[in-house]
KOLGUDREN-321295 format. One record per residue (C-alpha): residue in one letter; x, z, y. Coordinates in nm, 2 decimals. Layout:
<nodes>
   residu        x        z        y
        a        X        Z        Y
...
</nodes>
This chain:
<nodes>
   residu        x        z        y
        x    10.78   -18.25     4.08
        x    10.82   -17.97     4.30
        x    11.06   -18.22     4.43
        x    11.24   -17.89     4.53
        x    10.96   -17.65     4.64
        x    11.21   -17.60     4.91
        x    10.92   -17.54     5.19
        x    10.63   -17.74     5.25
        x    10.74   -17.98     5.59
        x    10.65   -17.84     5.92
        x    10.35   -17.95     6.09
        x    10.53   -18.07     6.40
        x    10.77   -18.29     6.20
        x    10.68   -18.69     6.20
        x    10.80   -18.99     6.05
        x    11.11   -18.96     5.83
        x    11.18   -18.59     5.89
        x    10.84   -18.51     5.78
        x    10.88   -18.66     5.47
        x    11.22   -18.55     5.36
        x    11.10   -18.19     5.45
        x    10.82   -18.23     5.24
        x    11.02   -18.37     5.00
        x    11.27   -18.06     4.96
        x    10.97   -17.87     4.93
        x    10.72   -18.05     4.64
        x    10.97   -17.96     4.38
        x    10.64   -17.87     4.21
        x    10.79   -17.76     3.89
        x    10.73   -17.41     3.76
        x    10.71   -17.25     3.41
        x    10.84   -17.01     3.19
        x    10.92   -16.88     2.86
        x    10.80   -17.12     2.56
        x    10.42   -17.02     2.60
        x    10.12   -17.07     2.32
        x     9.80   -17.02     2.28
        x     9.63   -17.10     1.94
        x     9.71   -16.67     1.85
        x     9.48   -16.41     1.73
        x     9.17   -16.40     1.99
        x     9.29   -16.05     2.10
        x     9.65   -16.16     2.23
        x     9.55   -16.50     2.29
        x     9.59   -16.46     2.66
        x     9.90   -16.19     2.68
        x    10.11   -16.55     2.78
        x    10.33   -16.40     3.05
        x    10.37   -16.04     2.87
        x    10.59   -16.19     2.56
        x    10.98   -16.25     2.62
        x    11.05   -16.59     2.54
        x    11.16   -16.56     2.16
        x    10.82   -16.35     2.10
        x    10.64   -16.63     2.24
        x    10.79   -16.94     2.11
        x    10.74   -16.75     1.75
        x    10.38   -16.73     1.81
        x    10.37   -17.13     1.88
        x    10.48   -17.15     1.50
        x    10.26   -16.94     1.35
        x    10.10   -16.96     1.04
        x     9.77   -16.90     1.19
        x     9.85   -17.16     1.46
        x     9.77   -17.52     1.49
        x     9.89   -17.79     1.19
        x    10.19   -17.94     1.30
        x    10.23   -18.31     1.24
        x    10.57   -18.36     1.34
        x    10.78   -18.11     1.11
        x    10.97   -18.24     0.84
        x    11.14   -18.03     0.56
        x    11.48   -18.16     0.63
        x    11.44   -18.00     0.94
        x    11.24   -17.68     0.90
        x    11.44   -17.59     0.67
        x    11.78   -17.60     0.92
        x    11.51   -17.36     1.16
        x    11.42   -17.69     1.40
        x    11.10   -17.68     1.51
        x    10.90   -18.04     1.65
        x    10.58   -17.99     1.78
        x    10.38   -18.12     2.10
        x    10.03   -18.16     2.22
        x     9.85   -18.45     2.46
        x     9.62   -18.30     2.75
        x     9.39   -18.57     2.91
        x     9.05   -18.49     3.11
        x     8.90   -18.56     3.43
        x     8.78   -18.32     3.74
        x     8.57   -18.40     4.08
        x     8.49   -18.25     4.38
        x     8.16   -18.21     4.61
        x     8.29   -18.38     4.91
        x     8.42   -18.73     4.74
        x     8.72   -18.71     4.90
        x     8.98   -18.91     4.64
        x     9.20   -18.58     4.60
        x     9.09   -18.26     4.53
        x     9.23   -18.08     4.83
        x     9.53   -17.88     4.72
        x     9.40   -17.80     4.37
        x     9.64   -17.89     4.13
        x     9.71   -18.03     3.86
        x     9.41   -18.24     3.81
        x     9.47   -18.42     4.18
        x     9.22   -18.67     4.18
        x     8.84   -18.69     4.24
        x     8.66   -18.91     3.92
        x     9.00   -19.05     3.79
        x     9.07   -18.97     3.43
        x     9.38   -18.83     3.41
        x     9.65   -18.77     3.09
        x     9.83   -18.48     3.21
        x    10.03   -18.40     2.96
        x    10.18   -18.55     2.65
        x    10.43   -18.32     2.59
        x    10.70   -18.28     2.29
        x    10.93   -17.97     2.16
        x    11.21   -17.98     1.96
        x    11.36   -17.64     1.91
        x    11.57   -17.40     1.69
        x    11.48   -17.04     1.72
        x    11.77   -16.76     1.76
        x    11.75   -16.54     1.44
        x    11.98   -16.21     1.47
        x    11.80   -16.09     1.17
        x    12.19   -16.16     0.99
        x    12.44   -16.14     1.29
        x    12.50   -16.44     1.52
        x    12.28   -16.70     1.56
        x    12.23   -17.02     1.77
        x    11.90   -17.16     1.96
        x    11.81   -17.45     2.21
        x    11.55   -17.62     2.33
        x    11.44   -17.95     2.48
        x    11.07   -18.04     2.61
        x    10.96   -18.36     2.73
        x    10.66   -18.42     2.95
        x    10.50   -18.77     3.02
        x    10.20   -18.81     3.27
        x    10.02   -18.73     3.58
        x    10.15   -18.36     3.52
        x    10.56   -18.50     3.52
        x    10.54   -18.47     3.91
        x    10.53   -18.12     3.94
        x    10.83   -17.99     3.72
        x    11.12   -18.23     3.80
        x    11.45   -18.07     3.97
        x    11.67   -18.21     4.20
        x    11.99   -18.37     4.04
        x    11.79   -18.43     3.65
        x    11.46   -18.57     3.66
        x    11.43   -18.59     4.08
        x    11.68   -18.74     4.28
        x    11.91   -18.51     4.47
        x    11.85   -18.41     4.88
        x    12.07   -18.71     5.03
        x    11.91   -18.94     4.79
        x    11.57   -19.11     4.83
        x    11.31   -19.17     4.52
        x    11.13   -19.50     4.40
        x    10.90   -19.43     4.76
        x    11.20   -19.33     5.00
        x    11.17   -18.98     4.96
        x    11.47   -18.78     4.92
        x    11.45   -18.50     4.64
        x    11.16   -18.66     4.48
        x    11.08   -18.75     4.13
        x    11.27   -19.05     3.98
        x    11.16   -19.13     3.60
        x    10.83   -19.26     3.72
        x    10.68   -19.54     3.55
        x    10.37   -19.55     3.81
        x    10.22   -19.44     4.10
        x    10.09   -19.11     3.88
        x    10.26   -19.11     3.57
        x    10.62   -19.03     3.50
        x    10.85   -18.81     3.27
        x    11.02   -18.52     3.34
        x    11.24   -18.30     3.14
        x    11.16   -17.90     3.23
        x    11.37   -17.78     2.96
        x    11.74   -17.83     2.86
        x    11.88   -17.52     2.73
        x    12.14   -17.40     2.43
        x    12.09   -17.04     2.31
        x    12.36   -16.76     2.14
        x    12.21   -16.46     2.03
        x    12.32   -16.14     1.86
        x    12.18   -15.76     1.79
        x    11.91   -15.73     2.09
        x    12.07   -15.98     2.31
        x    11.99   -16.33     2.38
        x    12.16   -16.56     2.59
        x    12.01   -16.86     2.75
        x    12.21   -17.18     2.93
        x    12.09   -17.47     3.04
        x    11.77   -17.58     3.19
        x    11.46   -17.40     3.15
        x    11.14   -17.26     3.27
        x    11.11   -16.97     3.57
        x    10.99   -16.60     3.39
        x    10.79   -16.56     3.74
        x    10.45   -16.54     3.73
        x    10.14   -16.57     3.50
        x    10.05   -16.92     3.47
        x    10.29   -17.16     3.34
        x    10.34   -17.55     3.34
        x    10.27   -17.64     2.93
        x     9.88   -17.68     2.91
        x     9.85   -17.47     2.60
        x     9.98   -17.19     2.78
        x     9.70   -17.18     3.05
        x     9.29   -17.05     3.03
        x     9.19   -17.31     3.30
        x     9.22   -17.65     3.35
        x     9.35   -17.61     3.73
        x     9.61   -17.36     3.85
        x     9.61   -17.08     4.10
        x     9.78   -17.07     4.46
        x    10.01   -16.85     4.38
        x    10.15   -17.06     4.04
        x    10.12   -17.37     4.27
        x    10.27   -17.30     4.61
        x    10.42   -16.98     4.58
        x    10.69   -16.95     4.28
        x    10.94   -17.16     4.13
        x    10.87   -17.38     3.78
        x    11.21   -17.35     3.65
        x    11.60   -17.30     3.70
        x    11.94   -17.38     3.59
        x    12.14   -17.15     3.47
        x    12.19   -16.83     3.25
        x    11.97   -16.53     3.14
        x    12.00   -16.28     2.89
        x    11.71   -16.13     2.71
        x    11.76   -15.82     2.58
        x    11.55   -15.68     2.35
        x    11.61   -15.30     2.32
        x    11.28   -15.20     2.14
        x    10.92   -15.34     2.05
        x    10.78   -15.20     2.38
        x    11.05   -15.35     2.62
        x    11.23   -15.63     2.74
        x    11.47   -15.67     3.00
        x    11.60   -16.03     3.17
        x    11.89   -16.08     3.41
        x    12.08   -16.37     3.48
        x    12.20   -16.61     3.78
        x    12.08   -16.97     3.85
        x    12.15   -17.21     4.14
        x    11.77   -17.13     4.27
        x    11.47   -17.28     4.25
        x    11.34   -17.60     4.11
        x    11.71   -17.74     4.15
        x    11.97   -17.84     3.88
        x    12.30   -17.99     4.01
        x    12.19   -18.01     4.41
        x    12.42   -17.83     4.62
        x    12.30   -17.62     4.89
        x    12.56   -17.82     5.14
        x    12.51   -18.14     5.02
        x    12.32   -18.26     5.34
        x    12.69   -18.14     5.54
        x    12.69   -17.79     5.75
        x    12.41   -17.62     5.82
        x    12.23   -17.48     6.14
        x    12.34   -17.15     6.07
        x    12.73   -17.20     5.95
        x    12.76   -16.82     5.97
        x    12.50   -16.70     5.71
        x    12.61   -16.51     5.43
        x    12.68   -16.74     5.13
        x    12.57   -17.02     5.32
        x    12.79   -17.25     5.08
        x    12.63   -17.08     4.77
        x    12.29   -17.11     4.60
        x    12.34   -16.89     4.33
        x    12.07   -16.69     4.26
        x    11.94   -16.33     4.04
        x    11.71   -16.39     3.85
        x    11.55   -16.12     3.63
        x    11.28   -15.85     3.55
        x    11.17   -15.59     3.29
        x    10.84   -15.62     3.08
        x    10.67   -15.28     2.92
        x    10.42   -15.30     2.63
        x    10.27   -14.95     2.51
        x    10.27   -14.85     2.14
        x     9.94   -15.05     2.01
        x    10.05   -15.35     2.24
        x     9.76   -15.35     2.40
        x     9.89   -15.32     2.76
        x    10.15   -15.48     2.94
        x    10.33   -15.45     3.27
        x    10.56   -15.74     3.40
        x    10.79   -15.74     3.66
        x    11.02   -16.02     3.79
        x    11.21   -16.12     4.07
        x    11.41   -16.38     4.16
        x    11.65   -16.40     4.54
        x    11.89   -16.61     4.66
        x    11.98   -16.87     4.91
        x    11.74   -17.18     5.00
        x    11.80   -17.47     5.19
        x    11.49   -17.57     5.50
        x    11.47   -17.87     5.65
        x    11.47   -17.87     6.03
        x    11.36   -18.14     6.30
        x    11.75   -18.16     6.36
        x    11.97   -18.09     6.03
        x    11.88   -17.78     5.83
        x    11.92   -17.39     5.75
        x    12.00   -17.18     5.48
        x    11.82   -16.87     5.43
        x    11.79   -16.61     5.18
        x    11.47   -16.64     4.96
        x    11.30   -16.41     4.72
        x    11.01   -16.33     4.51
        x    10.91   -16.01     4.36
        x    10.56   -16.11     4.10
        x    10.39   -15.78     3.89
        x    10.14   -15.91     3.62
        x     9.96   -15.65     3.45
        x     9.73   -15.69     3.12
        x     9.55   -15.46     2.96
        x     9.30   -15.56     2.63
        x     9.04   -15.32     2.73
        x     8.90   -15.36     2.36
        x     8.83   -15.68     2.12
        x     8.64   -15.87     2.34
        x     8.73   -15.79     2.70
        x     9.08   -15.87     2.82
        x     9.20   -15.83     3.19
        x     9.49   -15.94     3.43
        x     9.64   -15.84     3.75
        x     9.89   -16.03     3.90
        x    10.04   -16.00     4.25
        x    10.32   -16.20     4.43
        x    10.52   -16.17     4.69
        x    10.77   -16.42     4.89
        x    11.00   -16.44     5.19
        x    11.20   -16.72     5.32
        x    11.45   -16.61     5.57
        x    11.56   -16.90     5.87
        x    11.27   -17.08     5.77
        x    11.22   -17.17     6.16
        x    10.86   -17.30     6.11
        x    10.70   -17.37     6.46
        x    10.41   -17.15     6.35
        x    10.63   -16.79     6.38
        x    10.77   -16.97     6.71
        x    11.13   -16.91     6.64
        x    11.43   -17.11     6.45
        x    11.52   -16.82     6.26
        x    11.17   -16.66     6.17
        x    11.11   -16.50     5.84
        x    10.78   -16.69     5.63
        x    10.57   -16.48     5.39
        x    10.35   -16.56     5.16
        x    10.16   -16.31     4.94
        x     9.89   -16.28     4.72
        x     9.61   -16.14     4.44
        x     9.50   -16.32     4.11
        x     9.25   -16.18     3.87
        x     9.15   -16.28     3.55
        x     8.93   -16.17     3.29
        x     8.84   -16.28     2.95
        x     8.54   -16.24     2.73
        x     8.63   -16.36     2.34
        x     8.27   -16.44     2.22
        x     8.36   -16.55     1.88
        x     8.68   -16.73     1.72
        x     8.56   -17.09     1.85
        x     8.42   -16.96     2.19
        x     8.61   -16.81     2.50
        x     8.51   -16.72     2.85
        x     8.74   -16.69     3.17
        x     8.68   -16.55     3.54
        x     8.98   -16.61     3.78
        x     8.97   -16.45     4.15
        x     9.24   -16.52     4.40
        x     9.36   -16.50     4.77
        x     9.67   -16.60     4.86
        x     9.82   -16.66     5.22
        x    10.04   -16.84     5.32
        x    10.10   -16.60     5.60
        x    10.34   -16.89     5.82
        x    10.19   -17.21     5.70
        x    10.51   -17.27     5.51
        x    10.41   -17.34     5.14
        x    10.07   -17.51     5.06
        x    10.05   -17.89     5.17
        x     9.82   -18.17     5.04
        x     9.81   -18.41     4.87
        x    10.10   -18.32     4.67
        x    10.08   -18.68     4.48
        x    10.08   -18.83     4.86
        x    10.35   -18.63     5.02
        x    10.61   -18.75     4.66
        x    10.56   -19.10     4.80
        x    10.59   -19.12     5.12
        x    10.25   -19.12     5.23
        x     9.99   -18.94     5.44
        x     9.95   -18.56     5.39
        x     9.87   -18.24     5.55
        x    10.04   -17.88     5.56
        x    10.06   -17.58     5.80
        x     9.78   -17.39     5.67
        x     9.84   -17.09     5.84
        x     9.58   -16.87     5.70
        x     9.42   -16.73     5.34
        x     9.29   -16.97     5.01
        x     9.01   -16.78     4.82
        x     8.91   -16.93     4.47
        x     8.65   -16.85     4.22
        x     8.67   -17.04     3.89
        x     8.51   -17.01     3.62
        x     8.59   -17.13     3.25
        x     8.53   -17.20     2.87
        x     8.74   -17.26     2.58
        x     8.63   -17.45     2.33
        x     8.84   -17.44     1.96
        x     8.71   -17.66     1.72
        x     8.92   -17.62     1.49
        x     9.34   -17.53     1.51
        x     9.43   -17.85     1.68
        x     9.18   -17.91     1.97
        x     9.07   -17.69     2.28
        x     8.84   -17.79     2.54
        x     8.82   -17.66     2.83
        x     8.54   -17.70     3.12
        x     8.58   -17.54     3.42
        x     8.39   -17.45     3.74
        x     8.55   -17.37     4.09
        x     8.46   -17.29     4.43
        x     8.74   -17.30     4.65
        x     8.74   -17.16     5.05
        x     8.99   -17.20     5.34
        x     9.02   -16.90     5.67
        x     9.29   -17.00     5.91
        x     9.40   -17.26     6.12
        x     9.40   -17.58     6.05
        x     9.69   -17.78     5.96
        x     9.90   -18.10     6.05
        x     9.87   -18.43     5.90
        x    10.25   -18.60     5.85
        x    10.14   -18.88     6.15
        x    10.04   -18.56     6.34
        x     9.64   -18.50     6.31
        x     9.48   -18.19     6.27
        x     9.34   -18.10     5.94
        x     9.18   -17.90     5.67
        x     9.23   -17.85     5.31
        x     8.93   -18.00     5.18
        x     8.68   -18.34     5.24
        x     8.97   -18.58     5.32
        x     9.07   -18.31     5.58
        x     8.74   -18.23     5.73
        x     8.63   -17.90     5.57
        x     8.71   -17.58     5.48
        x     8.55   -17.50     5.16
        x     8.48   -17.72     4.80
        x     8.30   -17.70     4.48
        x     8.49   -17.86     4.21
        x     8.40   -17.97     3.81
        x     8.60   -18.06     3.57
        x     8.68   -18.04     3.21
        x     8.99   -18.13     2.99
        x     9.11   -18.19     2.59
        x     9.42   -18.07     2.43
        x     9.49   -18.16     2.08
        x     9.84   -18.01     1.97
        x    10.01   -18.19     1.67
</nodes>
């Protein structure tokens, strides 16, 4: 749930203001643009370079997996019903019953269904003139936590969830699986223009929330803790050629879909600009050359945020700027750059030692890919991120959405190796094992009772080795 991704709670903060601070900042939910693996080996891994129509095209492609779901009375109106389950199981060296702040597979040696997820969707096709779209997804299981938003799925900021927690995820049927709905969204589209409203996944970033869209089994930092999972509200795509694609539209920020950024009364800072609004840009421009064999990505999104304070709260600008480059060096080596960059204005963490102090977080991510044959994949992902202030990672996420123990204020930089394979079978199934070696420099943290901490060994260490493998079979 990124129960609002608002800003992970302040390591000074105890009892109840702890938790609601925490809680307008899990609002784990990121993602993006329908995204699809099962493609041609050579742009199986190009997720974040294709505009959303591109994309969701490629998840009904001939060559794609067999879908059990579509009927002819339907298919042949242009809806589209597909959907996968993702289940698998991952473990860490220390035994600690979480796996730090790795996400999404949380927990050490406890089988986990992460996803079972279902699309129905009609495609915009300007082909004749005018056309209509939408979409609606629906995710069940351990995963359902991090893509609620406030107001749909997660309760809003002066309401408290099934544990007490204001802003956090309320369709739960357990203490780890829920349902969530990350995208709600009608579509008009005509010429090179498509126009999106509704609910639906961020365009920031690489990784993205829907399994099938993703290498590894975990996620990066930066996906994690550092962008948004989705929005609500507009966005045009416009389309003006094969090599480019330009987004713009305005949302009510992150993670959030009817919360308003006053809704806890007056702020701290009454005289901030637009301190009444959260409306937000959102947009970006994406270049492919002629042989589509590069891409450059470039998004943004900036607007106001709300941040929890030991007395009331403050509203502060925040923005993102995130460049992903990918380049298919031939038909067997792809590689990926991705860097992000965030601010949060009045975040008045203790760590920059001022009520109005600006926290930055910032990173690197690396990938690259090896296609050994149809059936067989490799992946290498390299990353730093710091959290520069100790305002965005925290852990357990699971934890800190019910009320219990957790740790944040990691003032310092995440390093992460991991290394990957996929496995496909056949159309329908991809397995994916994973290696990762995970490694913490900076201070420690602050447990929500108040005890130091680091990210890893229930608290206690700095670095981790982590296994884990998963299964997704897409009908």
């Amino acid at each position: 749930m990124r129960i609002s991704k608002f800003f992970p709670p302040r390591p000074a903060v105890t009892g109840f203001a702890a938790v609601a601070a925490l809680a307008a900042t899990i609002s784990l939910a990121q993602a993006q643009p329908p995204v699809v693996p099962n493609v041609p080996s050579e742009e199986a891994y190009e997720l974040r370079g294709l505009p959303p129509q591109e994309s969701a095209q490629e998840a009904s492609a001939e060559e794609g997996p067999k879908r059990y779901l579509e009927r002819e009375f339907l298919t042949s109106r242009g809806i589209k019903t597909y959907g996968w389950i993702d289940a698998g199981i991952g473990a860490n060296n220390w035994g600690s019953p979480f796996n730090g702040p790795i996400t999404f597979n949380d927990r050490n040696w406890q089988g986990q269904m992460n996803q079972l997820y279902l699309v129905n969707e009609k495609l915009v096709d300007t082909s004749n003139g005018l056309d209509w779209g939408g979409r609606v997804d629906l995710l069940y299981g351990t995963d359902y936590i991090y893509t609620t938003a406030r107001g749909l799925d997660a309760t809003l900021l002066n309401q408290d969830n099934w544990a007490g927690v204001p802003g956090g995820p309320k369709w739960q049927s357990s203490m780890d699986y829920g349902l969530a709905m990350p995208q709600l969204y009608g579509e008009l589209g005509y010429g090179n223009h498509v126009v999106k409203a509704g609910h639906f996944y961020t365009i920031i970033g690489y990784e993205v929330v829907p399994a099938i869209g993703n290498f590894f089994y975990t996620h990066a930092y930066t996906m994690q803790y550092g962008e948004p999972f989705t929005h609500t509200g507009i966005l045009d795509t416009w389309t003006p050629n094969d090599q480019m694609t330009v987004y713009a539209g305005i949302t009510n920020g992150w993670d959030n879909f009817s919360d308003p950024i006053n809704i806890l009364g007056t702020p701290n800072n009454p005289g901030y600009p637009g301190f009444n609004s959260n409306a937000a840009f959102l947009g970006g421009v994406s270049f492919k050359n002629s042989d589509k064999t590069q891409s450059l990505t470039i998004t943004t999104s900036s607007g106001n945020e709300p941040v929890f304070q030991p007395v009331g709260y403050n509203v502060g600008n925040r923005s993102i700027v995130s460049t992903v480059y990918v380049n298919e060096l031939n038909d067997k080596i792809t590689y990926v750059f991705q860097n992000d960059n965030g601010w949060q204005f009045n975040a008045g963490d203790l760590a920059l030692g001022s009520p109005n102090g600006t926290a930055q977080w910032y990173g690197i991510n690396q990938y690259v890919f090896y296609n050994f044959s149809e059936k067989w994949i490799g992946g290498l992902r390299f990353e730093w991120f710091r959290d520069n202030n100790g305002f965005r990672v925290f852990d357990p996420i699971r934890n800190a959405a019910a009320g219990r123990t957790f740790a944040s204020g990691y003032q310092g930089n995440f390093w992460e190796m991991s290394w990957g394979l996929n496995y496909k079978p056949n159309r329908n199934i991809i397995v994916r094992p994973e290696l990762r070696y995970d490694w913490y420099d900076g201070n420690p943290g602050l447990t929500s009772v108040g005890d130091s901490a680091l990210p890893f060994g229930n608290g206690s260490k700095s670095d981790q080795f982590y296994g884990g493998c998963d299964i997704i079979w897409q009908f």
